[in-house]
C-alpha positions in Angstrom: 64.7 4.4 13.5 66.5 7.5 12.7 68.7 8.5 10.1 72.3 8.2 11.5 71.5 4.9 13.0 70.5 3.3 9.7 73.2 4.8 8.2 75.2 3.0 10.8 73.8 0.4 10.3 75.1 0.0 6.7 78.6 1.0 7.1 79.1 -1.5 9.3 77.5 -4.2 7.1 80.0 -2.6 4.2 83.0 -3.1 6.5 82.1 -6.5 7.3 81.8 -7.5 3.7 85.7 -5.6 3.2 86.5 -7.9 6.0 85.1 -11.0 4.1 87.0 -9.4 1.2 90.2 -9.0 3.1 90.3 -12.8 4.1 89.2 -14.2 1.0 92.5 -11.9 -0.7 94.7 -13.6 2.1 93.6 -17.0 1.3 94.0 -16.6 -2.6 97.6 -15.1 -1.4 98.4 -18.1 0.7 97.4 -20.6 -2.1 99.2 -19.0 -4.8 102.6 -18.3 -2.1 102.0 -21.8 -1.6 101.6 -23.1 -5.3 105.1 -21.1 -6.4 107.0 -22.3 -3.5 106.6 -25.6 -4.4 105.0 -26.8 -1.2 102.5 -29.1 -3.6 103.6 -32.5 -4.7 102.8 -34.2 -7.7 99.3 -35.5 -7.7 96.1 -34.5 -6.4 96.8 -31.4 -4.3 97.4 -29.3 -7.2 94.0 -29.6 -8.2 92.7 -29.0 -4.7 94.9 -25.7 -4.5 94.0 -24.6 -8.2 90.3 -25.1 -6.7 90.9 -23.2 -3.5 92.2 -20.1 -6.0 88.9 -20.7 -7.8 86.8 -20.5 -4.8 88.8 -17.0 -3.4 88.2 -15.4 -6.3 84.9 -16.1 -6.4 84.3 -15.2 -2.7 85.6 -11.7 -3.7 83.8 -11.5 -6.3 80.6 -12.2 -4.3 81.5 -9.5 -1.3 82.6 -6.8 -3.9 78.6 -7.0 -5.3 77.5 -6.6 -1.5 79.8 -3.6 -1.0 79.1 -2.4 -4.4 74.9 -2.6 -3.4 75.3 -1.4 0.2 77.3 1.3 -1.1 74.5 2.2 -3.6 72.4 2.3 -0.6 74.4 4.7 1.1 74.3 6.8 -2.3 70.4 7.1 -2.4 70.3 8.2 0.8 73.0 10.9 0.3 70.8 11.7 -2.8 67.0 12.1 -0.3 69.1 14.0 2.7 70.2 16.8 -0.1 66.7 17.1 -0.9 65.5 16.7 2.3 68.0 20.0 3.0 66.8 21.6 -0.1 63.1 21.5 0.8 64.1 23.3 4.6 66.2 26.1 3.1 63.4 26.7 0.6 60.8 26.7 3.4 63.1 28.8 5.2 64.2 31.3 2.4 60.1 31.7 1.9 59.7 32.2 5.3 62.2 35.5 5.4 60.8 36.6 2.6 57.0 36.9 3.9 58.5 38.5 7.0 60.1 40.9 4.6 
């Protein structure tokens, strides 16, 4: 496989997890538009909604630790392209040089 398709490859998986993100921030908003409206009634729906909040914020917190390691992914290979450019402009500059 080459190069830009990988890196393809993971920015689409990092924009899927933003998307996860992005829903799991809409939910949390809906409960907690929800909670401070007043559309809960005493009982046992608070407790269902305070869990729903619960379980959003850990959803983003889960797809933010994805992004964060795909992202890092992305970084390393940033990190082996620059040498890979450094290593054909010294072969290069050498080359010129003997020819010199």
């Amino acid at each position: 496989m080459n190069y830009a398709l990988i890196t393809l490859q993971k920015v689409r998986a990092i924009v899927e997890a933003l998307g996860r993100y992005a829903e799991a921030v809409d939910s949390l908003e809906t409960n907690l538009k929800m909670m401070t409206q007043g559309h809960i009634h005493e009982g046992g729906a608070v407790g269902d909604m305070f869990s729903g909040c619960e379980n959003d914020l850990e959803n983003m917190e889960v797809v933010y630790k994805q992004a964060q390691m795909l992202a890092s992914t992305l970084r390393e290979e940033i990190d082996e392209q620059r040498q890979r450019v450094k290593k054909v402009k010294e072969k290069v500059e050498k080359g010129w040089k003997s020819q010199a």
